[in-house]
C-alpha positions in Angstrom: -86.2 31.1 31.3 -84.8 29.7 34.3 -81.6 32.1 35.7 -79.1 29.3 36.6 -75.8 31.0 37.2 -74.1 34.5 37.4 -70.5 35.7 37.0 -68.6 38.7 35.9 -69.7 38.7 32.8 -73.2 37.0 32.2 -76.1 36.1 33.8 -76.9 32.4 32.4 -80.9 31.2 31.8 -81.4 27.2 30.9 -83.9 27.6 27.9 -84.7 23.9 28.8 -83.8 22.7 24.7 -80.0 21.0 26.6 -78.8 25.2 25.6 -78.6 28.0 27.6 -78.4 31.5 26.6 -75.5 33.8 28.5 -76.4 37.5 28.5 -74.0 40.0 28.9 -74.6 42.6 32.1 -75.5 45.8 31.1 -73.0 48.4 32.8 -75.4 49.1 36.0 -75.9 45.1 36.6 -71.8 44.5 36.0 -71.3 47.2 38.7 -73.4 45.0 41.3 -71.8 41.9 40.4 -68.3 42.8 40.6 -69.2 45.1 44.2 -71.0 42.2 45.8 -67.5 40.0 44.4 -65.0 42.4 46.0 -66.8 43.4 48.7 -64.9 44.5 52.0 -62.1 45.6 49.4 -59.4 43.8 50.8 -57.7 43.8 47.7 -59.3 46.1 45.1 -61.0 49.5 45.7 -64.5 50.3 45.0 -63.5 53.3 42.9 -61.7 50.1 40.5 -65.3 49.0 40.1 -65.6 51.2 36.7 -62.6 50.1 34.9 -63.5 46.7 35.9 -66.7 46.6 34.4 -65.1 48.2 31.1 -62.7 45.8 30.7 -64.5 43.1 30.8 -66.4 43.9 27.8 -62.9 44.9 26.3 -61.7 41.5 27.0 -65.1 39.8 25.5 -64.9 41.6 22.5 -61.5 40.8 21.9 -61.4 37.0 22.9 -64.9 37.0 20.5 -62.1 38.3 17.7 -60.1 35.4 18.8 -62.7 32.7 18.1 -63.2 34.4 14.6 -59.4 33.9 13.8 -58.0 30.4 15.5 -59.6 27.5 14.2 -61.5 26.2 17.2 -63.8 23.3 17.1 -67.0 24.9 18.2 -67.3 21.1 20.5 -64.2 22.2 22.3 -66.1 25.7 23.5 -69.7 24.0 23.9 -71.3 25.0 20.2 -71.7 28.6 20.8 -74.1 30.6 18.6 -74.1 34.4 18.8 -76.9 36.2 19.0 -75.6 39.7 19.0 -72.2 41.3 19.3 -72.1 39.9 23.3 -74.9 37.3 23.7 -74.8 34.4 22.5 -75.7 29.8 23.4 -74.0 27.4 24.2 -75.1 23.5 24.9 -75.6 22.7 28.6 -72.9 20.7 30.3 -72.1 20.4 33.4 -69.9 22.8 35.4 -66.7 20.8 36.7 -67.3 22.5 40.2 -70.8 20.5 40.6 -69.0 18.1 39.2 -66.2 18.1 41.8 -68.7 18.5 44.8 -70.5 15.1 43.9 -66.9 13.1 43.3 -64.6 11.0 45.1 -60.8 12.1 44.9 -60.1 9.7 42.5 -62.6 10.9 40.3 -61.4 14.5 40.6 -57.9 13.7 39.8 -59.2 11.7 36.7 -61.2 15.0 35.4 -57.8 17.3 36.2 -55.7 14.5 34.0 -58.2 15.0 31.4 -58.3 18.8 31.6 -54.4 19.1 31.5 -54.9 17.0 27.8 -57.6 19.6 26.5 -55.4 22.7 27.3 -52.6 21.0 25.6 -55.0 20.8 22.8 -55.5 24.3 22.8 -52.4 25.8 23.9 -51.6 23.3 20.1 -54.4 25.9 18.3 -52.4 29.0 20.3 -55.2 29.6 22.5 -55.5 29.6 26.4 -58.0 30.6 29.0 -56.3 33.3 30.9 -56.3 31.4 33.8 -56.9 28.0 33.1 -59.7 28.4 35.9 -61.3 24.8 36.2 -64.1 25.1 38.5 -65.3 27.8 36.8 -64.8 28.1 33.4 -64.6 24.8 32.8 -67.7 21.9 32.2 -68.5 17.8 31.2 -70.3 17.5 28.0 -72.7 14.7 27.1 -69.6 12.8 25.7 -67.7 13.0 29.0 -65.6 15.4 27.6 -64.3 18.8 29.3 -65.0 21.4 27.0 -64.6 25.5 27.6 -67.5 27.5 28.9 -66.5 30.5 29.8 -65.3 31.8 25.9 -64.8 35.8 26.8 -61.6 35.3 28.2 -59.4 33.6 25.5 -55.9 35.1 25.3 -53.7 34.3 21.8 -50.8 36.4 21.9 -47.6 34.3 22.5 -46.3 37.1 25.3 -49.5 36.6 27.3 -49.6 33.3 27.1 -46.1 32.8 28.4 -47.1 35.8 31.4 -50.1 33.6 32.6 -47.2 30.5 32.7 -44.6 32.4 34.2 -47.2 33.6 36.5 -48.7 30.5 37.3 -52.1 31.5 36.7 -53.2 28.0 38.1 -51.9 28.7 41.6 -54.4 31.7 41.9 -56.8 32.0 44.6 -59.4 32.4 42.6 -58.4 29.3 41.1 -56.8 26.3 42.7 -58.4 28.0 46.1 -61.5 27.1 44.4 -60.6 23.0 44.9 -61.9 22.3 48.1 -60.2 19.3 48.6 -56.7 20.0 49.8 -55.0 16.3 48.1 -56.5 17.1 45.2 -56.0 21.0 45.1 -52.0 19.9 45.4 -52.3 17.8 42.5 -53.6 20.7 40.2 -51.2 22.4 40.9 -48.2 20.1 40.8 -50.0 18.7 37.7 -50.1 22.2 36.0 -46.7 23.2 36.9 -45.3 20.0 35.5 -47.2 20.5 32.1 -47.3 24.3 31.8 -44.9 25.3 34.0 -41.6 27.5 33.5 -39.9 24.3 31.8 -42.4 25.0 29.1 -41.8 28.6 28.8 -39.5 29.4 25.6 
């Protein structure tokens, strides 16, 4: 198996079939990832590294609980199939931030319109990603549909949902910072704030 990508969470092999298997880090190789992430500690502390790495199997297990509970449609999240508690396949698609480096802005704004319309769909089954991350979390499936990758960090509860909006989760660094393009970085945002913003908070 071919290692293809890395984040928080998993490592992620292609097991050359059009799936790829996403393998939780055991506590040592979480430690590594999030150190080499915050490293020169601008913002978090090393000693944070710990309750990092816990929480993120914390917030796994519990978005898992979430997938058991709202009625998903397993296309929407990439046809997942567990194979233990933490590990589990998904289809390959492509990750909207390859997809972004390889498109015109035209063609970016197009994917943003249509990934605005499938976290409406979501936010319909009371279900968001915490922070509607697009580059990352985010991919194109065969169908040229967007469809959610990243499935350990679903949030369901009405007050968190409203936080994240309140927040404007969107306008993170780690998120819209991850848009290159500065035109079409604007138009998330503006896009997000008129369709999730605090006008849809109740």
């Amino acid at each position: 198996m071919k290692k293809i990508g890395e984040g928080w969470q998993y490592s992620v092999y292609d097991l050359n079939n059009g799936r790829v298997l996403k393998r939780f880090h055991s506590p040592i190789k979480s430690y590594w990832v999030i150190l080499k992430t915050i490293f020169p500690f601008r913002e978090d502390s090393f000693t944070k590294i710990p309750e990092f790495s816990r929480g993120m199997k914390k917030t796994a297990l519990r978005s898992f609980n979430v997938l058991k509970t709202k009625n998903i449609p397993a296309d929407y999240i990439a046809n997942p199939h567990f194979i233990n508690e933490l590990d589990f396949e998904q289809d390959k698609v492509t990750p909207i931030h390859d997809l972004f480096s390889r498109s015109d802005v035209l063609s970016m704004k197009n994917t943003i319109d249509k990934f605005i319309f499938f976290n409406k769909k979501l936010l319909g089954l009371g279900v968001i990603d915490k922070s509607f991350n697009i580059t990352k979390n985010y991919g194109l499936n065969t169908k040229d549909e967007i469809v959610l990758i990243d499935i350990g960090e679903l949030f369901d509860s009405n007050d968190a949902i409203k936080k994240q909006m309140i927040d404007r989760a969107w306008d993170k660094s780690y998120v819209a910072g991850c848009i290159q393009n500065e035109e079409v970085r604007r138009y998330f945002i503006e896009e997000m704030d008129k369709n999730f913003g605090l006008s849809h908070v109740q």
